[in-house]
C-alpha positions as CSV (number, residue, x, y, z in Angstrom):
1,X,25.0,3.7,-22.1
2,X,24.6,1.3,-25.4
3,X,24.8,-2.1,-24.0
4,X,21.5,-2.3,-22.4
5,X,22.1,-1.3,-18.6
6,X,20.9,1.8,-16.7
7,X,22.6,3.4,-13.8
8,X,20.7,4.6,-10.4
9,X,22.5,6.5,-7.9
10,X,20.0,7.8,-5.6
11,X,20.4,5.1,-2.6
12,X,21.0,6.0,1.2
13,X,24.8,6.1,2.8
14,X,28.2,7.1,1.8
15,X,32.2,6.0,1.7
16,X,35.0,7.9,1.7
17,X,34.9,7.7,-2.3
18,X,31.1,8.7,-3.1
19,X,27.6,7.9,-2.7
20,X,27.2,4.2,-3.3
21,X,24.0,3.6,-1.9
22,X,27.3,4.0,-2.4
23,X,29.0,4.2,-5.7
24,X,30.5,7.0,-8.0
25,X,28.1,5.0,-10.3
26,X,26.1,2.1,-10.0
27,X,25.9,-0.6,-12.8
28,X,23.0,-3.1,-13.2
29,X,20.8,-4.3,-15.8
30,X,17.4,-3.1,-16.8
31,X,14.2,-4.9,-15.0
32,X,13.9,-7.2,-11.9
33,X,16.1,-10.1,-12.8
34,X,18.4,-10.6,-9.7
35,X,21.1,-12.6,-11.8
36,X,22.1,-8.5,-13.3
37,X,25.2,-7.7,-11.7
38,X,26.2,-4.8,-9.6
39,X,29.4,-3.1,-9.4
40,X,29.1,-0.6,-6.2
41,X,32.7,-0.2,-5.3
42,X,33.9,3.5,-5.4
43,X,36.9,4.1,-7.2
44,X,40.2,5.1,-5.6
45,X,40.8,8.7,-4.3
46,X,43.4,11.1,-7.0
47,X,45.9,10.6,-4.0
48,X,46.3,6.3,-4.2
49,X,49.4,4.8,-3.1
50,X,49.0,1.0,-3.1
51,X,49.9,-1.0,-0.5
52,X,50.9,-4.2,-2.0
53,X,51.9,-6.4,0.9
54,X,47.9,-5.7,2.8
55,X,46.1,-5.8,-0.6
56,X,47.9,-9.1,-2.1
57,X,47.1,-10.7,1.4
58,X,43.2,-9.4,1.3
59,X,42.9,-10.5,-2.6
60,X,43.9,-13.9,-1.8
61,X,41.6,-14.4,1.1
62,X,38.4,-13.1,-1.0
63,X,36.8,-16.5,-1.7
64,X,32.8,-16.6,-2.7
65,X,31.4,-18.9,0.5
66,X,34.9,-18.1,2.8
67,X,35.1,-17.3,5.7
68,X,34.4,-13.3,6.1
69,X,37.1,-11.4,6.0
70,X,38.1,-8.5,8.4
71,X,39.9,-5.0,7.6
72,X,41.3,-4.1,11.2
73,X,42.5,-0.7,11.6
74,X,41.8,2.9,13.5
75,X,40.1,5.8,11.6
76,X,41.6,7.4,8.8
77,X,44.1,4.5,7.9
78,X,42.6,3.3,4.9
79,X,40.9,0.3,5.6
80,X,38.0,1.7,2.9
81,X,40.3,2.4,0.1
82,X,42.1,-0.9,0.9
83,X,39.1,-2.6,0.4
84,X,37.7,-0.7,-2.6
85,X,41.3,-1.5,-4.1
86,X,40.8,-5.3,-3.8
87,X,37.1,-5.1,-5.1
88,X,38.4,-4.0,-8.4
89,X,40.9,-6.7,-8.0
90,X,38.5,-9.7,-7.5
91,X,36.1,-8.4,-9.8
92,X,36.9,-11.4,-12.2
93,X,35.9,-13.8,-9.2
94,X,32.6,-12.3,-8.6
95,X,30.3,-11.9,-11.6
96,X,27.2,-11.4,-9.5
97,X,29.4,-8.2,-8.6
98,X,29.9,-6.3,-5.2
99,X,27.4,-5.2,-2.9
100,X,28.3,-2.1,-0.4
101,X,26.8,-0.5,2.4
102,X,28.4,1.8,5.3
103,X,27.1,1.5,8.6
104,X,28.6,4.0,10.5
105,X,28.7,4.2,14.6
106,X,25.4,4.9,15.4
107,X,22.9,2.7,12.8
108,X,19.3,2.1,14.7
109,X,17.5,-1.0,13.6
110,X,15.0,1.3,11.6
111,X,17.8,2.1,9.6
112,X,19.8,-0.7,9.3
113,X,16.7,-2.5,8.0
114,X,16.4,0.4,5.5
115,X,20.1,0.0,4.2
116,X,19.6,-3.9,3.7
117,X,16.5,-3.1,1.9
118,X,18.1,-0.7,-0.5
119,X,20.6,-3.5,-1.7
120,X,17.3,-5.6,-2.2
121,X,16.3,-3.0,-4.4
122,X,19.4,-2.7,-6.3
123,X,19.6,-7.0,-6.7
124,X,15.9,-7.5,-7.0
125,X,14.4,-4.3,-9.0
126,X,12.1,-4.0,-6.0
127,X,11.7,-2.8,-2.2
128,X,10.7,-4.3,0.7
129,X,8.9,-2.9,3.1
130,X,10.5,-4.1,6.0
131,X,11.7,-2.3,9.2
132,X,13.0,-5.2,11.0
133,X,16.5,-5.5,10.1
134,X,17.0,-9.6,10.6
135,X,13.7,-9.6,8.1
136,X,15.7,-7.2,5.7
137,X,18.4,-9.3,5.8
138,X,16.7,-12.9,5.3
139,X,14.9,-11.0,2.5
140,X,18.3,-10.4,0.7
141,X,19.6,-13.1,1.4
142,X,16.7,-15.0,-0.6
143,X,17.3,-12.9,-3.6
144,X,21.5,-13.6,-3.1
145,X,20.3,-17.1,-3.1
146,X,19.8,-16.7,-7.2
147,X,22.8,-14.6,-8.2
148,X,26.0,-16.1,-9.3
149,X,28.7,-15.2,-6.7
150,X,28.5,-11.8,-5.2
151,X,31.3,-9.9,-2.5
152,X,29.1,-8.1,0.0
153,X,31.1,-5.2,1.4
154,X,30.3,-3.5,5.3
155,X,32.0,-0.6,5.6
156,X,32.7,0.9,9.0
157,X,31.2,-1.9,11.0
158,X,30.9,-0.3,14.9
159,X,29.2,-3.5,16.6
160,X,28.5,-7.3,15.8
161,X,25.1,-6.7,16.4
162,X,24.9,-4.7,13.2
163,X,26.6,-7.3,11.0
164,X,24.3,-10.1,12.0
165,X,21.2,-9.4,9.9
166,X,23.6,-9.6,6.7
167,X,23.0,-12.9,4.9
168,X,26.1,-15.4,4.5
169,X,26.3,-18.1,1.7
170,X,27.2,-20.3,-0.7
171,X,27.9,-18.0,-3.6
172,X,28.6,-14.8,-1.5
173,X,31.8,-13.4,0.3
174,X,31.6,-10.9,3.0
175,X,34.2,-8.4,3.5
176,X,33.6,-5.9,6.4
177,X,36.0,-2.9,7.5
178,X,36.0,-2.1,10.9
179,X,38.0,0.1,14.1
180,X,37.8,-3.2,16.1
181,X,38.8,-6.6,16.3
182,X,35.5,-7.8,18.5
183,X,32.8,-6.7,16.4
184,X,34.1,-10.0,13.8
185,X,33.7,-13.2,14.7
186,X,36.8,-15.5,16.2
187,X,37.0,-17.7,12.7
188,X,36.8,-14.5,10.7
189,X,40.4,-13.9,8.3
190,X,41.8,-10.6,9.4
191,X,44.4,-8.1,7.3
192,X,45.3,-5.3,9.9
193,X,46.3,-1.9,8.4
194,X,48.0,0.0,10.1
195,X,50.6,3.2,9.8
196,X,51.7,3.7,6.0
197,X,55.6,2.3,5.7
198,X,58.5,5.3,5.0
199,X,58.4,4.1,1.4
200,X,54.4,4.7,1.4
201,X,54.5,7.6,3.3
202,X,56.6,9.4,1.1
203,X,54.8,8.9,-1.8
204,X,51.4,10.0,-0.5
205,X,53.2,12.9,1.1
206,X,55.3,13.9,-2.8
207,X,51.7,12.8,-4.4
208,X,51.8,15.5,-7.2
209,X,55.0,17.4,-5.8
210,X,57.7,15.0,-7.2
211,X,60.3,17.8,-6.0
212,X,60.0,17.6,-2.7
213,X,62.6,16.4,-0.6
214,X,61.8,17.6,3.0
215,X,59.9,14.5,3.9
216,X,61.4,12.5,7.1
217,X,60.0,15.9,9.5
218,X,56.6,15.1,8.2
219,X,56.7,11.5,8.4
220,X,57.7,11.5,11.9
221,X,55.0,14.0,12.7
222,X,51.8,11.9,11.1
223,X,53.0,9.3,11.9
224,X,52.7,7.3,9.1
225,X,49.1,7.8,9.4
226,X,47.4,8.3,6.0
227,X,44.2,10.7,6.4
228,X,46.8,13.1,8.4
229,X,50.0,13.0,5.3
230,X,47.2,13.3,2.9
231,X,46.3,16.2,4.6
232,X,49.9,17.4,4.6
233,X,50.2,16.5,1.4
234,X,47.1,19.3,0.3
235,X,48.5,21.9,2.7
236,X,51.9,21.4,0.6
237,X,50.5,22.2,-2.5
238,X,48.1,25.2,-1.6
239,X,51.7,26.4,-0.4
240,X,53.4,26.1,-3.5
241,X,50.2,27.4,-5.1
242,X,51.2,30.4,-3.3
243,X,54.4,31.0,-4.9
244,X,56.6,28.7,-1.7
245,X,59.3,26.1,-2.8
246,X,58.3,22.7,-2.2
247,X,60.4,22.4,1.0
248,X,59.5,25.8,2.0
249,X,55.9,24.3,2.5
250,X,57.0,21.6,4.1
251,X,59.0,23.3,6.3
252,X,56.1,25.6,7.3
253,X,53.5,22.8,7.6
254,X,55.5,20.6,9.7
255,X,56.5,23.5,12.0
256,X,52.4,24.6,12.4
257,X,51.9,20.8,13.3
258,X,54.6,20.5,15.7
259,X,53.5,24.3,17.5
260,X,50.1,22.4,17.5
261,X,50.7,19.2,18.1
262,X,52.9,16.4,19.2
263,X,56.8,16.0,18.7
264,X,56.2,12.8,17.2
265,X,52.8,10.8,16.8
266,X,52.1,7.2,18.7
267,X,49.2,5.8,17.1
268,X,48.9,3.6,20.0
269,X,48.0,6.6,22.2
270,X,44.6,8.7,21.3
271,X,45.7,11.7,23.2
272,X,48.5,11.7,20.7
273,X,46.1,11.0,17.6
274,X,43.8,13.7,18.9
275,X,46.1,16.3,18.9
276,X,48.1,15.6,15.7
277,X,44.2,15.6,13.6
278,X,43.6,18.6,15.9
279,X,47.4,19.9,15.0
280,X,46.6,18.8,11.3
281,X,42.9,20.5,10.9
282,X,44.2,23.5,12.1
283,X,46.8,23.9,9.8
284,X,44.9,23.4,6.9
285,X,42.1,25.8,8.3
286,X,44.7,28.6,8.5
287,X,44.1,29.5,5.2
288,X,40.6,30.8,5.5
289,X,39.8,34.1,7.6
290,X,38.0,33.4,10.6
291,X,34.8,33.6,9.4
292,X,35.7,30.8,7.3
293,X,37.1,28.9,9.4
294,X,33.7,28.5,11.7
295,X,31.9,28.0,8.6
296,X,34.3,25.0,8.4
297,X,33.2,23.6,11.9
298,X,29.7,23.6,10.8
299,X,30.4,20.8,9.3
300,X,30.4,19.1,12.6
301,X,26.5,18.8,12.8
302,X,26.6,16.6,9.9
303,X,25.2,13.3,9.8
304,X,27.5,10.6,9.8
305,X,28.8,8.8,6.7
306,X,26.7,10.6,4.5
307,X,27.0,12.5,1.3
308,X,25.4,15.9,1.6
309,X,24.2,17.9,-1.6
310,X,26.0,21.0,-1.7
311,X,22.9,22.7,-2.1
312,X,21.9,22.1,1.8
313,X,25.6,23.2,2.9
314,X,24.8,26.7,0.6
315,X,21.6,26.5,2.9
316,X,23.4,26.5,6.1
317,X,26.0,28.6,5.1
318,X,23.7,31.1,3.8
319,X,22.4,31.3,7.9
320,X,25.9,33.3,8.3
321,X,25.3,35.5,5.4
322,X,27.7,33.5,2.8
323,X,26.0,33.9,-1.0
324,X,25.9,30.8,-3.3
325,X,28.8,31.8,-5.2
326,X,30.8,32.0,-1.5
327,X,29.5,28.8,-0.6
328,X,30.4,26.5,-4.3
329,X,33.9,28.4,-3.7
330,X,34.7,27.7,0.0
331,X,33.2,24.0,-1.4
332,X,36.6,23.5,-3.6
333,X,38.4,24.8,-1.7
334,X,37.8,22.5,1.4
335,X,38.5,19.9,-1.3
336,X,41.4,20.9,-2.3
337,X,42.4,21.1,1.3
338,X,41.6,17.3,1.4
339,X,38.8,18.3,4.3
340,X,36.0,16.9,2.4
341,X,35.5,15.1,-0.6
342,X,33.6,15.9,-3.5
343,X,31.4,12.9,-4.4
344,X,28.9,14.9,-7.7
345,X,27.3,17.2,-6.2
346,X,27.5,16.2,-3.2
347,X,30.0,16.2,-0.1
348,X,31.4,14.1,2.4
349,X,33.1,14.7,5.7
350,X,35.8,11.8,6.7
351,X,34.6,10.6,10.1
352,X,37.9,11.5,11.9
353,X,37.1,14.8,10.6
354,X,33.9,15.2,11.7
355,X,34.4,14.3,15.1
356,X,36.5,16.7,15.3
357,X,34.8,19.2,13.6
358,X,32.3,18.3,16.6
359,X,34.3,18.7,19.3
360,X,35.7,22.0,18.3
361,X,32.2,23.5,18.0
362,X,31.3,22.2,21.3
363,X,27.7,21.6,22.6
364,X,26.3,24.7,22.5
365,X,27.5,25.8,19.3
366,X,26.5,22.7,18.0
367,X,22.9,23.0,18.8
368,X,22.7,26.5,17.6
369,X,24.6,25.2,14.1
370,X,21.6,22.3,14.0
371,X,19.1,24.9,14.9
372,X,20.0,27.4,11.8
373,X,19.9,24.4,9.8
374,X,16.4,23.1,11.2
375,X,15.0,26.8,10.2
376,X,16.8,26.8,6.5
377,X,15.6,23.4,5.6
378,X,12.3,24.3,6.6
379,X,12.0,27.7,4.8
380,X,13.6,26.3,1.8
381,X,10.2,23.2,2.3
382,X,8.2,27.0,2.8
383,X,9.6,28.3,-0.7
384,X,10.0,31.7,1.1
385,X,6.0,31.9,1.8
386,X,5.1,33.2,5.2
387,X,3.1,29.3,5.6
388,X,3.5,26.5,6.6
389,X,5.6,24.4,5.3
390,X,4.8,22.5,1.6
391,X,6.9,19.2,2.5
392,X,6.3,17.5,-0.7
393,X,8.4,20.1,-2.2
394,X,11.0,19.6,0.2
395,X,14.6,18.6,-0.4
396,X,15.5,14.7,-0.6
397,X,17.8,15.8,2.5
398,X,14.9,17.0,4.4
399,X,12.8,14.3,3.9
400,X,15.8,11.7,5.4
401,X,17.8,14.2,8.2
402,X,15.5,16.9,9.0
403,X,14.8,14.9,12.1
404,X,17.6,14.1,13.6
405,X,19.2,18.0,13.1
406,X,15.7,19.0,15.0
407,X,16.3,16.5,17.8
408,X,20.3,17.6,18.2
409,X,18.6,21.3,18.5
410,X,15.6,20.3,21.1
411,X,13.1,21.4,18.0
412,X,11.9,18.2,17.2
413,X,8.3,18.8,19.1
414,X,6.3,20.8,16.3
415,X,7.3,18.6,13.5
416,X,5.9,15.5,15.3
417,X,2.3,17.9,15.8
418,X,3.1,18.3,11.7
419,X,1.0,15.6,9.9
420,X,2.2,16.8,6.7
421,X,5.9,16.1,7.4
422,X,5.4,12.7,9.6
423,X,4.0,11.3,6.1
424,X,6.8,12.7,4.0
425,X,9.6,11.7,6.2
426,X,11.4,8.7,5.7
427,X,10.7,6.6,8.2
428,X,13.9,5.3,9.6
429,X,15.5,8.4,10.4
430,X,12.6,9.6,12.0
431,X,11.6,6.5,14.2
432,X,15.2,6.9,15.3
433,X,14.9,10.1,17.0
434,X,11.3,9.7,18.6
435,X,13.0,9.2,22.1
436,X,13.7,12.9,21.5
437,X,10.5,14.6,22.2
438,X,10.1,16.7,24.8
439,X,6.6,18.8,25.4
440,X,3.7,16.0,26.5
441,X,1.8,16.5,23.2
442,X,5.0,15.6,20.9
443,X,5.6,12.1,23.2
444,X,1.8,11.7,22.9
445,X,1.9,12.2,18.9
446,X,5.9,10.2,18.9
447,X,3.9,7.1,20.5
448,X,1.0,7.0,17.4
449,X,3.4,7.6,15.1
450,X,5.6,4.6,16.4
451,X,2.6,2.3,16.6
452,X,1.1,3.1,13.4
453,X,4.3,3.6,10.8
454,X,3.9,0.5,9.1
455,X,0.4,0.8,8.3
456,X,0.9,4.4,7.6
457,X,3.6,2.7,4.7
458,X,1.5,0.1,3.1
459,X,-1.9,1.9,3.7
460,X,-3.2,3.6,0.3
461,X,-1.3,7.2,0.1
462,X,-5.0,9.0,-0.4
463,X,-5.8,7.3,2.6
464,X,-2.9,8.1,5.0
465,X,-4.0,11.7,6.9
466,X,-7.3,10.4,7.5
467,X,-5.6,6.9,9.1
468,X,-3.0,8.9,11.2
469,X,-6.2,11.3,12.0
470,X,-7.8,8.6,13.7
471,X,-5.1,7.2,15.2
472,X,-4.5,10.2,16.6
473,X,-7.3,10.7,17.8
474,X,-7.9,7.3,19.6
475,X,-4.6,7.9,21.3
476,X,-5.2,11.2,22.7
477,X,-3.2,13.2,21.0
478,X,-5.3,15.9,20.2
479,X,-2.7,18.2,18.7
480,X,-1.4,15.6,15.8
481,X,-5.3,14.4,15.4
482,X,-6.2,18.2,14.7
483,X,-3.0,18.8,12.4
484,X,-3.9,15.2,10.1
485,X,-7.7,16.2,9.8
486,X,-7.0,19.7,8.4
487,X,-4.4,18.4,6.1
488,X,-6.8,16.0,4.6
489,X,-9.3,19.2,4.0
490,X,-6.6,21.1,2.4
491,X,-3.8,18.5,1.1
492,X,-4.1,18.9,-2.9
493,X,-0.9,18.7,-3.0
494,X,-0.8,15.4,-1.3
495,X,-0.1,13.3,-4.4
496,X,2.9,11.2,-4.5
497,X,4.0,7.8,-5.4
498,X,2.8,5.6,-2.6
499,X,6.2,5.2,-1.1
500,X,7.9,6.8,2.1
501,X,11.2,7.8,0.2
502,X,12.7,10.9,-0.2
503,X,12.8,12.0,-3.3
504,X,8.8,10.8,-4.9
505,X,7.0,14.0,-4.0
506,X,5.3,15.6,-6.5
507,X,2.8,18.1,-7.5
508,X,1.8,16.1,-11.0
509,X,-1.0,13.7,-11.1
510,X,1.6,10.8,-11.7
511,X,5.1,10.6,-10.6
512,X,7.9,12.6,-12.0
């Protein structure tokens, strides 16, 4: 860029739209000063239709030191696009510029703390280490304090508890999307979304198929419901791509989601809603061969809310003997399908999706998809070498979600008896799953590592295997304490930046 900003992309969590810690791109000045501002709202999917009536009411109520304001709505209506929509309308009113951050349903204060902290980095050119997530959020607050007037988005809010640590003020607006009315407080403004109107609906649905007609069927079988006509709307066009009229497609599609689903879709009821996204899935998944289609449903073991390079999906799909050329194709192709979205290089699973992605693989299937994705990680960490593993030269990924796949698969004991990944891992994610060790040695080495993480963080990194050795040690775990002292003898390549982030490992003397 020529007018003196950078860009920085590399932040934890994920909308609908991109990586933002959260954005396609995120905008801010060069340095520490926290008066820079940020723009981290993700720009609309290809397939916008506006909905004028919800986002002139949600414009108007964006005020900097208002009352927070609440997008109401159930999964896969819209309430993130409706509120990325009135970012870029507001802009104007907020030159401090918007702050984002997706929660998701399951957000442990580890890494809530850590989510808060990122924005600090992005406003304040520098991280703190804090794991407390009311510290976090009084720390960000401080540096909000200092900025002209800033909209702080919370995207996919699942309990109240979770939206407490986030500073209110003066200067700031807070604008948080959630399933549920009870997670806001009672003076909060609210906008519910709900079903798309006939007008709407048919435009999402004729989104780049202006010739079809067939389009009440389909209405009446989604529902009105956004994620499920966009999803119609993809099948259409891969129909068409196959030499079908326009209202041959639709024909087809609407008679695969009524064999599959229900005559006509309550949103009120979520047997219905179940059974139309089942209904809907499955009649987008009927264009792939079977093998294809379970490669599909490994998507289920995803984390939630989070954009996954493509790279690690090429490393689980390589487990069922799919090359790299397979994988980048079935890639576009799920996008095209409007089952993921391609955010760079990097992919994202709707939440409606995943869950039931999840569901469809079941439990044991879905241990044994986490499992094959445990063992790729880690021999992609073991560059192919019959060793152990070299976690600095692990993926980014790794580093973040290698724990919680190994606790979903019951193979979370010999990484906690693995000095060399417990000081590589980001710290949140793994202090999230500790609960999940199972063999009396990995509960032993879970309880150091819980006591002594935040000294482990801020100690001196040449000093950290010899600290978690004694701690070790003192503790009785005899395992860990035996694993830290030998990678002290042989850790060369224990040189990174003295951060517990993914992405600072390095084999260089200084960081690359």
């Amino acid at each position: 860029m020529n007018d003196g900003t950078s860009t920085r992309n590399d932040m934890s969590g994920t909308t609908v739209h991109g990586p933002v810690i959260q954005a396609g791109t995120v905008y801010l000045g060069v340095g520490g000063d926290v008066r820079r501002s940020v723009w981290m709202a993700p720009a609309p999917t290809r397939r916008f239709v506006e909905r004028a009536e919800l986002s002139d009411r949600l414009t108007g109520l964006l005020l900097p030191g208002g009352a927070d304001v609440g997008v109401i709505g159930s999964g896969g209506f819209g309430k993130t696009t409706l509120a990325a929509k009135a970012c870029s309308r507001v802009r104007a009113d907020f030159p401090g510029g918007v702050l984002w951050v997706t929660l998701g349903e399951n957000v442990p204060d580890p890494v809530l703390a850590d989510k808060i902290n990122d924005l600090s980095e992005l406003v304040g050119g520098r991280r703190p280490a804090l794991a407390d997530p009311e510290a976090a959020g009084f720390a960000l607050g401080e540096l909000l304090r200092e900025r002209e007037p800033t909209l702080l988005v919370i995207d996919d809010l699942w309990s109240a508890s979770r939206l407490a640590p986030f500073p209110v003020g003066a200067n700031l607006a807070r604008l948080v999307t959630s399933r549920m009315r009870g997670t806001l407080d009672a003076t909060c403004e609210i906008v519910k979304v709900g079903r798309m109107s006939p007008g709407e609906s048919s435009s999402l649905l004729s989104s780049g198929v202006p010739e079809l007609t067939r389009i009440q069927r389909l209405t009446r079988l989604t529902g009105g419901w956004p994620l499920l006509l966009s999803l119609a709307n993809s099948a259409i066009q891969q129909e068409i791509g196959d030499g079908r009229t326009a209202d041959e497609a639709a024909k087809l599609i609407g008679d695969q989601l009524a064999q599959d689903g229900p005559d006509s879709l309550d949103l009120e009821s979520a047997d219905r809603r179940d059974r139309a996204v089942a209904a809907s899935v499955e009649a987008s998944l009927r264009r792939l061969d079977g093998p294809g289609r379970d490669l599909v449903r490994q998507l289920g073991c995803l984390p939630e809310d989070v954009a996954v390079p493509a790279e690690v999906l090429g490393l689980l799909w390589a487990t069922s003997d799919l090359d790299s050329a397979g994988s980048r194709r079935l890639i576009r192709k799920l996008a095209d399908l409007s089952l993921i979205t391609i955010t760079g290089t990097a992919v994202l699973v709707h939440d409606v999706l995943r869950a039931y992605l999840r569901h469809s693989l079941g439990p044991r299937r879905l241990v044994e998809v986490n499992a094959a994705l445990v063992q790729a990680l880690c021999a992609q960490a073991a560059r192919g070498r019959r060793a152990a593993a070299d976690w600095a030269a692990a993926l980014p990924y790794t580093r973040r979600h290698l724990a919680g796949h190994a606790a979903e698969s019951g193979l979370l004991d010999p990484l906690l008896l693995d000095a060399g990944f417990l000081l590589v891992a980001a710290q949140p994610g793994l202090l999230a799953c500790l609960d999940a060790a199972r063999s009396d040695e990995a509960r032993a080495a879970a309880g150091v590592y819980r006591r002594v993480a935040h000294h482990l963080r801020d100690a001196p990194v040449a000093d950290r295997p010899a600290y978690l050795a004694l701690a070790a040690q003192r503790s009785g775990a005899t395992a860990l304490a035996a694993s830290a002292v030998a990678l002290g003898e042989r850790a060369s390549w224990f040189q990174f930046v003295g951060t517990l982030e993914p992405g600072t490992g390095t084999h260089h003397p200084r960081p690359t």
